[in-house]
N, C-alpha and C positions, 0 to 999 in steps of 0.2 A: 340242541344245535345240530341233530342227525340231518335235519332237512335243509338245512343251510349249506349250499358252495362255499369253500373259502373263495377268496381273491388273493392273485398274489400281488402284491405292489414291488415292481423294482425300483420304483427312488420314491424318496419321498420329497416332495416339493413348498412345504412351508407354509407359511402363515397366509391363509386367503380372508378376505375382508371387502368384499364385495355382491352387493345383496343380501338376499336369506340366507340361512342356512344351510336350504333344503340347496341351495345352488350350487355347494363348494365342492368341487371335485373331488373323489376318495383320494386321491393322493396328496391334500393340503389337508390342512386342521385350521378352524375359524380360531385356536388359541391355543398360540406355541411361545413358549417362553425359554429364553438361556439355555437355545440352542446353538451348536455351528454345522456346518456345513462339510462333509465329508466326500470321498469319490463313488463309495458305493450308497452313502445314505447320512444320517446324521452323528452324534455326540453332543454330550453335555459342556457349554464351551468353560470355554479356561477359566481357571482362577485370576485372583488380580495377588499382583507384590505392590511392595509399597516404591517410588521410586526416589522419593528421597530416605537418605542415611544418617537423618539430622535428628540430635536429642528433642529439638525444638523445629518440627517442618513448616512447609507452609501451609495453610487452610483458608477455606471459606474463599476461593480461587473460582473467580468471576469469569476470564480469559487468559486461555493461554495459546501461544505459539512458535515453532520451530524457528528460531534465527540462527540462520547458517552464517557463519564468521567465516574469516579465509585460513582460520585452524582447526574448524569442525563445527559439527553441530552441536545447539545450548537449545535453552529454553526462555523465553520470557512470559513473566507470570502478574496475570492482575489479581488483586486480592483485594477484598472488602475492606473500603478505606480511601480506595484511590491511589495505592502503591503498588508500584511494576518493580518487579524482582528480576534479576538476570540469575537461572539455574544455568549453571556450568557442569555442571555434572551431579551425582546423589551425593556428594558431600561438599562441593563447593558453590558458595550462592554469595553472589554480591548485592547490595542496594540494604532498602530502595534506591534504583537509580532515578526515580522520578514519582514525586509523591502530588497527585490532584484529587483533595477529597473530593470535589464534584464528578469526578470522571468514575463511571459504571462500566464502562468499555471502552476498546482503542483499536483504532487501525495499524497498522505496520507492513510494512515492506522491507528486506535489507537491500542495500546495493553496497558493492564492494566492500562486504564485510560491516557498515556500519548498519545501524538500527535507526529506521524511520519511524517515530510515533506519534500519532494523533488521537488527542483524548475527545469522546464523545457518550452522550449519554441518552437515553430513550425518554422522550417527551411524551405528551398526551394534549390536541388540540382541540378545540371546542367541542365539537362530535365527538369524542372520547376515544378517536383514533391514536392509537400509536407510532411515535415517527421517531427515524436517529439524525440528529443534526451534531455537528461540529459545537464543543463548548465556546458559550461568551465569553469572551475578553483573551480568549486560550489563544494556543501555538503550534505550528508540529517544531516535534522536538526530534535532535539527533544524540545518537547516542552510538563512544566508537567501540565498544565489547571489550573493555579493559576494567570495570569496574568503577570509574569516575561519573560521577553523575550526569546523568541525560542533558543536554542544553537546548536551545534555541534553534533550531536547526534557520540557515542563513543568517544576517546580522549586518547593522547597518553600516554605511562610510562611514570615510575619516569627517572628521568633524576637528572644529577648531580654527585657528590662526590661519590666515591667508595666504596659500601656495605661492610662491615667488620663484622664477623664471628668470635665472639672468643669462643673455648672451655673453659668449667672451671666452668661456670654458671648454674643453672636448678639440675634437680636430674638422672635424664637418658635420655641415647642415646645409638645406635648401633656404634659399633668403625668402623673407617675406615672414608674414606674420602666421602665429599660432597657439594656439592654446593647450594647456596642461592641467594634467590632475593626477589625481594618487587613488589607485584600487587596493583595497585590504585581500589578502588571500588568508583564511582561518584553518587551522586544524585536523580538517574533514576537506580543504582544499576546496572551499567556498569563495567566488569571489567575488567580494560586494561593488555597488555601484559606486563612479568615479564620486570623489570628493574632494577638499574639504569642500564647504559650503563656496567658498571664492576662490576659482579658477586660479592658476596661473595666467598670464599673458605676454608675448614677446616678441619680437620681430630680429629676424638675422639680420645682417645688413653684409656679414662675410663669410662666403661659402668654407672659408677655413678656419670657423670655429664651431662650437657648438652650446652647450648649455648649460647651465650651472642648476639644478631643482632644489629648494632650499625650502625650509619650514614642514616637511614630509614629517606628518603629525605621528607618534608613538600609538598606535592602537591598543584593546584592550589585550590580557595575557594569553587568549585563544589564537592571533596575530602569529604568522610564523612567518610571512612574506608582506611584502608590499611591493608593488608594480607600478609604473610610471605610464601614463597612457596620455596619447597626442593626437591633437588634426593633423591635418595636413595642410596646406596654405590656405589660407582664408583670406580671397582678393577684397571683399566687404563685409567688415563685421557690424552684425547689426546688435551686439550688444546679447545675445540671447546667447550665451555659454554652452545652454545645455540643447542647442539648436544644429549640432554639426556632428557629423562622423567619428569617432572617435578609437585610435589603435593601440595597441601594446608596443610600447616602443624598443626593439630590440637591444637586448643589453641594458635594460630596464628595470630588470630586477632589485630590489634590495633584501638580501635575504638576511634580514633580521628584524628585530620589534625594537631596534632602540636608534639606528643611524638614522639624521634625518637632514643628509644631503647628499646630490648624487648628482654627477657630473656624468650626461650622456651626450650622443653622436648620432645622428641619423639624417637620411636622403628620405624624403616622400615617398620613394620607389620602395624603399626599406618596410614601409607600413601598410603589412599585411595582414595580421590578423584582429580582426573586429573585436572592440569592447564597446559597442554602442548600446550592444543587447542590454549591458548590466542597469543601462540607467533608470529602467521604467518595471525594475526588480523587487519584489517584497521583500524590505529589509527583517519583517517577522511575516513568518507563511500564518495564516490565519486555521484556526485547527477543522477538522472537517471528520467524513466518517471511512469513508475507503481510501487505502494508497496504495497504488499498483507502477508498473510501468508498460512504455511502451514507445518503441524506438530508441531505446536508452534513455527514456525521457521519464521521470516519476510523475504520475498521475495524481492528483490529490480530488476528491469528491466532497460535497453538500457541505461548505462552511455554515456557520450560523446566519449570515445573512442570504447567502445563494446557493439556494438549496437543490437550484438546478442547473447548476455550472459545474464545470468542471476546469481544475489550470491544469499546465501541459508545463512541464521545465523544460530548458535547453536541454540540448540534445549532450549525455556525459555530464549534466552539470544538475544533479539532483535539487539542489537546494536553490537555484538561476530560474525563478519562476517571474516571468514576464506578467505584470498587470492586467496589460491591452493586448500584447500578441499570444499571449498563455491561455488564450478564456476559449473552452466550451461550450455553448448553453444548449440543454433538451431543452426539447419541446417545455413550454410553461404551461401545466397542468397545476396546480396547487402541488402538487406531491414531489418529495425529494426523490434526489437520484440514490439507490440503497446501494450498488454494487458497479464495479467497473473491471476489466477483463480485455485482453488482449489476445486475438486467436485468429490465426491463418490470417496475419500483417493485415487485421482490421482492431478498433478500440470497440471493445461493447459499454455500454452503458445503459443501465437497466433502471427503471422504476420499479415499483410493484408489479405495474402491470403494462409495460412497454419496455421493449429493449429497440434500444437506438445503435448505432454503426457510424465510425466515422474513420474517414480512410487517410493517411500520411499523403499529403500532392506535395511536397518538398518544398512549401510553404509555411509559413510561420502557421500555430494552432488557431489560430481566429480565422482562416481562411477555411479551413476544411467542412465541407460541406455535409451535415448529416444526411441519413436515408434510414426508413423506419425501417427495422426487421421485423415487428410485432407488436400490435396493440391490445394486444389481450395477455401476452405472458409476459411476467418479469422476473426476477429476483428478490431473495433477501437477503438483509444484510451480508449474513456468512453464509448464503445459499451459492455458494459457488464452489463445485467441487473441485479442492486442491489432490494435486498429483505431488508427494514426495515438498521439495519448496518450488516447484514450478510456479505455483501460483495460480492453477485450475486447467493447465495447458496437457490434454493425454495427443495422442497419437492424431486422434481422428474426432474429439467431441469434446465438449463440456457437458458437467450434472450439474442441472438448475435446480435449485429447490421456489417453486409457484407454488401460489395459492392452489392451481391447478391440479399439482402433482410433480412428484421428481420430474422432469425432463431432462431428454437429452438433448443437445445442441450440436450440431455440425456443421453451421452456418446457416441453420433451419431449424426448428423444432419438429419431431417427429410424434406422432401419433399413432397409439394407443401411450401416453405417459406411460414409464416405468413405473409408478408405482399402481398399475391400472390393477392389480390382484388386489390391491391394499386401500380402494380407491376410499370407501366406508369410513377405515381410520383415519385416513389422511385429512377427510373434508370434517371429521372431529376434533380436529384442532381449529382454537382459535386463532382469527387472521391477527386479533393482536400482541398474539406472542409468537409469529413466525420469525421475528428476531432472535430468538430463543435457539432454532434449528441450524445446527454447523454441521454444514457435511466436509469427509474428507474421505479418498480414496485411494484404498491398495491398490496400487494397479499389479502387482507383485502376485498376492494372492489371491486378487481379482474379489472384492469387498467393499461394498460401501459403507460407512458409519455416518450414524447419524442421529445426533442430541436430539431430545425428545421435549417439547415443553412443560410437561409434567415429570423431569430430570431425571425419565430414561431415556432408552436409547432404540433405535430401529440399525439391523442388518441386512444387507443385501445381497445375495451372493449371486457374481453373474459368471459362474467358470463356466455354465452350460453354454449360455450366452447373454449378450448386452440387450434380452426384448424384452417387451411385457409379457410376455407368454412364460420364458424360461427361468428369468431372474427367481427369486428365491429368498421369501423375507422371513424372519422371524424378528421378535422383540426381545432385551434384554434387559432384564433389572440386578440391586444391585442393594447391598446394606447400604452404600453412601447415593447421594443424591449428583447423579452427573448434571454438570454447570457447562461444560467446555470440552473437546478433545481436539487432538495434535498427533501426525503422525513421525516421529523419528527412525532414524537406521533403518530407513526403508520401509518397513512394514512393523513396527513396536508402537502399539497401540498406547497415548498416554491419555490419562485420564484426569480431568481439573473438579473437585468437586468441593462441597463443605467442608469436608474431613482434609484430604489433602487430596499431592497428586499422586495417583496408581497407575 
């Protein structure tokens, strides 16, 4: 070694995979394994603990995810079989709260503390491609973080005996004719389309009375309100009920699930706030693969049969998904929409290999007019990097996982891809298990993770910075076989695999 210079290397920079051998810069290694990432250089990274405290945990754990309640953070956990478990903490676990043996995977979103879930599973099409569509005959279900079993998320009207409308009762009304119905409020503060199936009907004839509402059908025990909703004068009716405007009628409420008569009072001027939206509402939301929001609105993505829509809910009213004013549709390519995302107050919507935009005109969803951002990159399933429970939203960008390569996103995609060191391994994976790959990111200690389809994992570290030049990969393996990961308390790495979760 006399004739030999050393070199000194001050950092070392990580897993390179890109070309030959003879091309990797001395300060990577073509194969670095269960390393992390230090200030001056590297370390052997962390052990794993176990995180449940249970004689009996769970295992064989398919997907898991952070559901932030409005008491803290939990966990909910899919597990081989088709059963989603609520972890509460390492020693408290409720469920199954919702058991579908056909379901492989499931979407979810919380809003105000409740649990959105849509079960979906990965198909296989003639050409032997892999695709995730929304289960047949399924549902998205809600679920309120108390440990009662997940339901139906929305639910249908009253139903039953014929609404009756007498004048004569209350103290005033505008004269002339009008129509009436009964809206169910559920639970979760769901509120379904007017009912029963036959109208009320009536006509004032004296501004000094008002109305008598009678046969207000008893809903089922999820029922904790019921609402009274009215036109306004109707100088010709042509017989079509469900043909006219329809309001909440102030002082309308019945707040319980068993009175089923109620004497109200109103002027036309009185009715202000619209319940027309609820009529043309899925009384069962049909199950699909992604659920996000945006505008306060939940997003639900690729039911079974529309694979390239998307609904949009009223605005506050998760579970108020309009049929005809709710609809999305990309572009019709044969290929489903995999992912959906909300960033700098536009909606993304991604295929494989297209992401779509579509922008809020303070028009109902069927108005807004798509604009392609890219026909060549898209997303996978869980290729959307999540921040904390943001939902993939950092500072200044999203982490795409393409076919491509990680990308970043800032309203563009940028080039040289992040994972352009790694480029080699990356195009070694198969495209039909990039459903397989979940990324999620520390923004804290500035890390990205990421499931591996061979159920390891790839690291990213970008303290140096966010390029393809500087980031910093290594790979990590592991006695258990990682399936899923989740990030909690900020930066606490969980792990879902066969064995359990670590």
């Amino acid at each position: 070694m006399r004739d030999h210079n050393s070199i000194l290397l001050e950092e070392f920079n990580g897993l390179w995979r890109n070309g030959d051998a003879e091309v990797c810069p001395i300060d990577h290694f073509t194969d670095c394994e269960n390393i992390q990432f230090i200030q001056s250089g590297v370390e052997t990274r962390d052990g794993l603990n176990l995180y449940q405290s249970l004689a009996t945990a769970l295992g064989n754990v398919l997907r898991i995810y952070n559901y932030v309640m409005q008491t803290g953070e939990s966990l909910l956990v899919l597990v081989e079989g088709g059963s989603i478990y609520h972890v509460v903490s390492s020693t408290v676990v409720h469920g199954p709260i919702l058991t579908i043996p056909a379901m492989t995977d499931f979407g979810f979103v919380a809003i105000a503390g409740r649990a959105f879930i849509t079960p979906f599973k990965t198909e296989t099409n003639a050409l032997g491609i892999n695709f995730q569509r929304g289960l047949q005959n399924e549902f998205v279900y809600v679920y309120k973080g108390d440990g009662t079993a997940a339901r139906k998320a929305a639910g249908p009207p009253p139903t039953g005996t014929a609404l009756v409308a007498t004048p004569g009762a209350g103290t005033f009304s505008d004269l002339g004719f009008h129509i009436f119905a009964v809206v169910y409020e559920t639970d979760t503060g769901y509120l379904t389309a007017p009912g029963p199936e036959v109208f009320a009907k009536a006509t004032s004839v004296l501004t000094t009375q008002g109305y008598t509402i009678s046969n207000i059908t008893i809903g089922p025990s999820n029922i904790t309100k019921r609402h009274i909703v009215a036109t306004k004068f109707i100088k010709d009716y042509n017989g079509d009920q469900d043909g006219f405007q329809f309001f909440f009628v102030p002082g309308g409420n019945v707040d319980d699930n068993t009175t089923t008569s109620k004497v109200i009072s109103f002027f036309d001027i009185d009715l202000l706030e619209d319940a027309s939206h609820l009529i043309d509402n899925f009384s069962s939301i049909p199950a699909g693969v992604r659920l996000t929001t945006y505008h306060g609105s939940m997003v639900l993505t690729t039911t079974f049969t529309d694979i390239s829509v998307a609904y949009v809910s009223h605005p506050g009213e998760p579970e108020a998904i309009d049929q005809v004013d709710g609809v999305l549709i990309a572009p019709l390519d044969g290929n489903p929409i995999t992912n959906a995302q909300e960033f700098r107050d536009v909606l993304y919507l991604f295929k494989k290999t297209r992401t779509v935009g579509f922008s809020d005109n303070q028009d109902v969803p069927s108005t807004w007019t798509p604009f392609v951002v890219d026909e060549g990159i898209g997303a996978s399933v869980h290729g959307v990097g999540t921040v904390l429970d943001s939902g993939g939203v950092n500072v200044d960008f999203l982490l795409i996982v393409d076919y491509s390569g990680l990308m970043l996103f800032n309203g563009a995609y940028t080039r040289p891809e992040l994972s352009w060191k790694i480029r080699d391994l990356w195009f070694s994976f198969a495209r039909n298990d990039f459903s397989k790959i979940q990324i999620m990111n520390d923004s804290l200690n500035q890390i990205i993770y990421l499931t591996l389809p061979d159920k390891k994992m790839l690291i990213a570290d970008y303290s140096n910075s966010m390029s393809a030049k500087q980031i910093r990969w290594a790979k990590w393996k592991f006695d258990i076989e990682v399936t899923t990961i989740t990030l909690v308390e900020t930066n606490k790495l969980i792990i879902g695999s066969n064995n359990q979760l670590v």
